[in-house]
N, C-alpha and C positions, 0 to 999 in steps of 0.2 A: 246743681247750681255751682257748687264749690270742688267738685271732683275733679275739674281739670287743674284746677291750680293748686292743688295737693301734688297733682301727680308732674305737675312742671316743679315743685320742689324738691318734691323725691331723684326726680332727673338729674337739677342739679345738684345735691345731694351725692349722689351717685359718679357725677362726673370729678368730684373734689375726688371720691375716692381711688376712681382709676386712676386721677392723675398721680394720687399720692403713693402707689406702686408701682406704676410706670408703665403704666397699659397706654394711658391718654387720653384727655375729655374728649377730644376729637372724634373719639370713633362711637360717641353715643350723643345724639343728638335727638328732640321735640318740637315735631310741628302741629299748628294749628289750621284745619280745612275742614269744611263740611261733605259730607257725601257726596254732594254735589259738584265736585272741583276736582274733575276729572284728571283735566287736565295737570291740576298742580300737582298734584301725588304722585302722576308719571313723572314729572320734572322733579321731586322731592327725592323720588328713590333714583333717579338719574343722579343727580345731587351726591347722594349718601354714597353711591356704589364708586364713585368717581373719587369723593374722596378716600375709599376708604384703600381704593387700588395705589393710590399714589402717598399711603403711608406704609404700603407694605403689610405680608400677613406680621402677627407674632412672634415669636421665640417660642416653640411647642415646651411649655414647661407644664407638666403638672405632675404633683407629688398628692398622696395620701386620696383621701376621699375626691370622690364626685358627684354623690348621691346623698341627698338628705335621707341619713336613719330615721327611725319612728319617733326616740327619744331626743333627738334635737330640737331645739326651737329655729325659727327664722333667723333671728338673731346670731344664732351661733354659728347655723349653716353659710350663713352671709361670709362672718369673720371667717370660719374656715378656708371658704373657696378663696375671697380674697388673699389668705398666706399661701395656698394651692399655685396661686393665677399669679401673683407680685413677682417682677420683675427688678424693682427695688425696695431695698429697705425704708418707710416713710419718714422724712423727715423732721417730719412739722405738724401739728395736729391739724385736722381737717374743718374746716368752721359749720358748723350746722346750721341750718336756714331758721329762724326764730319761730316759724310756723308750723314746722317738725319737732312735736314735741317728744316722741319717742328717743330721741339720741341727743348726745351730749355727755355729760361727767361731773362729777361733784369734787368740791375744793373742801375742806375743813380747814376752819382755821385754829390751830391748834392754842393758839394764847388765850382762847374764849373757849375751847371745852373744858368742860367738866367732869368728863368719865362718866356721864348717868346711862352711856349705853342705850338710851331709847331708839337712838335711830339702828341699829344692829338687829331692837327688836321689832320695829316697824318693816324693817324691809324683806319685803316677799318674797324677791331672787335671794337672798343671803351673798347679798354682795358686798354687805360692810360683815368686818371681823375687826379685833382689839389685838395687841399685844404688850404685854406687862413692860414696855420700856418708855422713857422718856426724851423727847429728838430736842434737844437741848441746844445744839447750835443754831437747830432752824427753829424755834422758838426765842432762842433773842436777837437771830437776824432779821425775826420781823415785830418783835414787840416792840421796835421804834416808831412805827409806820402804824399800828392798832390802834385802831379804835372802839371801844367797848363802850356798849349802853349802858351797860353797869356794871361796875369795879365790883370784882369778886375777889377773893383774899387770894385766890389763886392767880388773879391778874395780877395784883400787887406785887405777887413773889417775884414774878416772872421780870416788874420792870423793877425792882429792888436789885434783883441779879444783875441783870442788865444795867444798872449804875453802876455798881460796886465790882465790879468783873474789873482784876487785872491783865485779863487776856480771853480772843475768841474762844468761846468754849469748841471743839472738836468729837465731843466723844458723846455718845448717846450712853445713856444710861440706864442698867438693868433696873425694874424696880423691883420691890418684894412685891410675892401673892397679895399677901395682905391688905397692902396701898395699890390695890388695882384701880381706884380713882385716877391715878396717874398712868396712863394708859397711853399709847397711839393708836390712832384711827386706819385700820388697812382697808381697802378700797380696792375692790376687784368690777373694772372699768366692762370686763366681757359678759359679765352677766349684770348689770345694769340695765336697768329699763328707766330711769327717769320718772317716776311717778311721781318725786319729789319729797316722797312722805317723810323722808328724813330731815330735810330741807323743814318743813312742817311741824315738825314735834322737838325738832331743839330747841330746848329752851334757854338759849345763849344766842341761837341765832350764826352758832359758828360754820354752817353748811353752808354752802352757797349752789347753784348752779349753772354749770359755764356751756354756753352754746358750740361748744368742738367734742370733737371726738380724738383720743385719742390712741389714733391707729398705731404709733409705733409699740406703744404697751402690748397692744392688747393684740398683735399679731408676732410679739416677741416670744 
């Protein structure tokens, strides 16, 4: 009942990403006929073939693999072939259809974590990681604009700083082992599956989930 409109999302889906390498939505398109519509199919693939002669073949580029290994997932084979097949570098993230819950990417927002690490250990791909530093300019470029359900001492510092600052801060800052509370969130977008469970088990609420993909990362 619901399989066809899955697979007209995946479509477009799909067509956001050729265009965002520079293949072109044009050259993959979804129609809707019953068995019975002989006739339209013929006129469909007429259609298809017509246009696809008057955009021209490709540019024969391909580099590295073309065959999914054992050890790959879908997922990765996808991005692979995509950096393979791109014809340009992507611009712009891709927006993902709100009914495709597999893809997309997560935001943290850094003036509401805490460093408790949960979601690093919830997530099943190991796509979140920690490093012992502080991003300090982009922490009070946005503690203006934060909003927090609840003021934690560590909000406070942040918009303390953020008052008293005689100039934008610049510099990220090492922290000791020790204060590994003070942590940044690394975010590896290519092995991401969106299951959300980080989203899920913050307990600040600082994850979020944003409907694109972002191609230029994750085929850099």
């Amino acid at each position: 009942m619901e399989g066809n409109f899955k697979a007209e999302q995946r479509v477009q889906f799909t067509k956001g990403l050729l265009d965002a390498v520079g293949i072109g939505a044009e050259r993959l398109d979804m129609f809707f006929m019953s068995s019975s519509m002989a006739p339209t199919l013929v006129n469909t693939m007429n259609l298809m073939i017509d246009r696809i002669r008057k955009l021209g073949p490709l540019p024969r580029k391909w580099s590295g693999i073309t065959q999914k290994s054992p050890d790959m997932s879908k997922r990765e084979f996808l991005f692979q072939m995509l950096k393979n097949m791109s014809l340009k570098a992507p611009e712009k993230p891709v927006p993902v259809p709100p009914e495709l819950e597999e893809f997309g990417r997560i935001e943290c927002d850094l003036t509401g974590c805490i460093g408790c690490k949960r979601c690093g250990e919830v997530c099943p791909e190991k796509a979140i990681d920690f490093k012992t530093e502080l991003d300090l300019p982009l922490i009070l470029q946005n503690i203006a604009g934060s909003k927090q359900e609840r003021v934690t001492k560590r909000y406070m510092l942040y918009k303390t700083l953020a008052k008293i600052a005689a100039k934008p801060s610049s510099k990220i800052l090492q922290v000791p082992n020790e204060m590994d509370e003070f942590c940044k969130l690394q975010y590896n977008p290519k092995k991401c599956v969106i299951c959300e469970k980080c989203a899920k088990i913050c307990p600040e609420r600082a994850i979020k989930i944003i409907k694109e993909l972002d191609l230029a990362t994750i085929l850099s």
